[in-house]
N, C-alpha and C positions, 0 to 999 in steps of 0.2 A: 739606050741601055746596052752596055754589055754582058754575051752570057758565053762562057768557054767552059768546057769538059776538058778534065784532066787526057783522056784517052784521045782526044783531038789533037794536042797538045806534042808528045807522045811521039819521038821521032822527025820532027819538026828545026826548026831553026833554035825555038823557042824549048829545047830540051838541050840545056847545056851540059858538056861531062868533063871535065878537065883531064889530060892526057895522065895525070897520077891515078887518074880511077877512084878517086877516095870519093867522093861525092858524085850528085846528080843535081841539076839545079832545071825547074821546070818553070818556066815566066808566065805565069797568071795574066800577069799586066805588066806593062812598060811605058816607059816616058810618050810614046808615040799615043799610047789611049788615055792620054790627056787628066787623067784623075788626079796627080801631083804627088804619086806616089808608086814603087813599083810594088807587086805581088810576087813570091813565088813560094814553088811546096821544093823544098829541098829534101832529100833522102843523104846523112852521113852514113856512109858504111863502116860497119863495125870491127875495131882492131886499126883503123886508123886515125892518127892527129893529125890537125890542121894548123897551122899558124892564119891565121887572118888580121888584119887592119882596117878598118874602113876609113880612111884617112879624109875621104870627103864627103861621106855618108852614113847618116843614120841608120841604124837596121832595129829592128824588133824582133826578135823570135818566138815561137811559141810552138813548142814542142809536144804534138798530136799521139806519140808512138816510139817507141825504145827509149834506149837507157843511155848513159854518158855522162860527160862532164864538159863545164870550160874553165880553164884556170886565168884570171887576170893577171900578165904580165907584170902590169903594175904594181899590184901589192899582193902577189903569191897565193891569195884565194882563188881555191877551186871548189866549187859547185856544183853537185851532182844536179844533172837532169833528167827529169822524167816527163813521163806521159801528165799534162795541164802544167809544166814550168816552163813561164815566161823570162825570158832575158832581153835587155833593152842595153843597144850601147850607146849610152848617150853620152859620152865621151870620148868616141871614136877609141874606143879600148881595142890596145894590142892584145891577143886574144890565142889559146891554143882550147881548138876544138874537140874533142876524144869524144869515143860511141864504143859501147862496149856490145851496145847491141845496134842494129840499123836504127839511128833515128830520123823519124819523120818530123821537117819542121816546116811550120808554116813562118817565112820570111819576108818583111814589109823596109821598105828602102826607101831611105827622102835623105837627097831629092832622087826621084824613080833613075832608076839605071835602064840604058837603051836596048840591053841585048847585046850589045856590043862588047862590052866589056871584061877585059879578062885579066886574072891578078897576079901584077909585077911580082919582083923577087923578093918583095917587103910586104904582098900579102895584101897589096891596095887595089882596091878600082880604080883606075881614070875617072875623074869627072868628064862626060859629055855628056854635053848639053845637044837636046833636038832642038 
């Protein structure tokens, strides 16, 4: 059984921030705890967009806390989020992220990301594999 506290967490390896400051990313779980899936609680800060890609991963979102949008590249829909809206990119959708307010997401990755990972100029993870 694994059991982790957010506040454990917290300062850690496993509290990622990217040098723009726009987000926090905190790793729940990762490829190495073997579940086949990674966890994390992401905080978008508010007043900023994100371009993302997941190019070789799944993610699921579920949005605990603030307000925002994501607009799909693809076909020009954007989609206010709030507090209980779920998004799933099962498509590996080009994606721009907005928080009008800080939002809190809980974030699910397949196949799980290592921790390692940090996104090119097009907005992707690396695939690596443990």
């Amino acid at each position: 059984m694994i059991i982790r506290k957010l506040k454990e967490i917290i300062g850690t390896d496993r509290d990622v921030k990217p040098d723009n400051g726009h987000w926090v990313s905190r790793r729940l779980l990762l490829a190495k705890d073997g579940m086949g899936f990674s966890m994390h609680e992401t905080i978008i800060y508010a007043g900023h967009e994100n371009y993302f890609h997941y190019a070789n991963h799944l993610e699921a979102v579920y949005c605990v806390a603030g307000e925002g949008e994501i607009e799909d590249l693809e076909t020009g829909v954007t989609t206010p989020i709030e507090d209980g809206t779920l998004y799933a990119l099962n498509n590996h959708d080009r994606h721009h992220l907005r928080a009008t307010k800080d939002m809190r997401l809980i974030c699910v990755f397949n196949p799980p990301v290592t921790g390692r990972e940090v996104h090119d100029e097009n907005g992707v993870y690396p695939l690596i594999i443990e």
